[in-house]
C-alpha positions in Angstrom: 89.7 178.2 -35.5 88.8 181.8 -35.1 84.8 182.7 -34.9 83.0 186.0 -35.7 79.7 187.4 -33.3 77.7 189.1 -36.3 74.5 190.7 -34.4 71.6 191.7 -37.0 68.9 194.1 -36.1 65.4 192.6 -34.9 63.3 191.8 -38.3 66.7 191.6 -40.6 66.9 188.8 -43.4 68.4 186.3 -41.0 69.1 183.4 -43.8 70.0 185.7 -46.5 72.9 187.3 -44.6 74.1 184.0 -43.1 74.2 182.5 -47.1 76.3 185.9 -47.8 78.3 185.1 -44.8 78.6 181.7 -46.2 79.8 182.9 -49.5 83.1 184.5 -48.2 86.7 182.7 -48.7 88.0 180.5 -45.5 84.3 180.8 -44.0 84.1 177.3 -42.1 79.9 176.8 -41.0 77.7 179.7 -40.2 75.0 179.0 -37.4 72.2 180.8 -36.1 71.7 181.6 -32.5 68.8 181.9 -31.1 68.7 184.9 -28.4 68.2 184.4 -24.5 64.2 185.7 -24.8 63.6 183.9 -28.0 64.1 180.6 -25.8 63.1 181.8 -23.0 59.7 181.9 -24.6 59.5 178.6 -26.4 60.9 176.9 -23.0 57.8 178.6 -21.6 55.3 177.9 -24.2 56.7 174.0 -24.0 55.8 174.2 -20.2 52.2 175.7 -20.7 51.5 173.0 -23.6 52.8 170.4 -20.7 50.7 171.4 -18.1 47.0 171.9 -20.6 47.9 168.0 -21.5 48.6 166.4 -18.1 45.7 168.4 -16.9 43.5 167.3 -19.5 44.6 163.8 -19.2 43.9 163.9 -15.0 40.4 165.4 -15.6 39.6 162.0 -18.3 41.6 160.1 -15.5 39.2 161.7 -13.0 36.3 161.5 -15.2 36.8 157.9 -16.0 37.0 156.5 -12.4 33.8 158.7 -11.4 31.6 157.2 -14.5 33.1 153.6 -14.2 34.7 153.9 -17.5 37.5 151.2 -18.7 40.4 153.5 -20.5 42.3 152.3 -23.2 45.7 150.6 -22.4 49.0 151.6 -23.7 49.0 148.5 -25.6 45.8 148.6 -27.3 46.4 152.9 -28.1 49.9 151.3 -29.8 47.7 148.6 -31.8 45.7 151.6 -33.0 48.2 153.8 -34.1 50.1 151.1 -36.4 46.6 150.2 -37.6 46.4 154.0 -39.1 
């Protein structure tokens, strides 16, 4: 099997051209790659999102302990969610 790079310019109609592409005789699959920054920047957005939640679950962790407050078990948050 023999593949093509195409490389479209920042803002261009990304699905139109790859249905076009698509279109054409002996044209296996056509597949959108993300570029390096694109990734870059989710992966980092992913690790920001991470580290609000685990820090906001600590500070109720910490919070908890200091008031003398029972938190919910992993069983009884399960029992919840099927209830909803």
């Amino acid at each position: 099997m023999t593949q093509i790079l195409v490389t479209l310019h920042e803002g261009a109609p990304t699905q139109t051209v790859r249905r076009a592409i698509g279109l054409l005789k002996g044209v296996a699959a056509t597949t959108v790659m993300k570029s390096k920054a694109e990734a870059d920047r989710k992966t980092l957005e992913q690790q920001q999102f991470v580290k609000e939640t685990l820090t906001r679950a600590l500070d109720e962790l910490k919070e908890a302990k200091r008031t003398g407050r029972k938190l919910q078990s992993a069983d009884d948050f399960m029992k919840e969610l099927e209830m909803e």
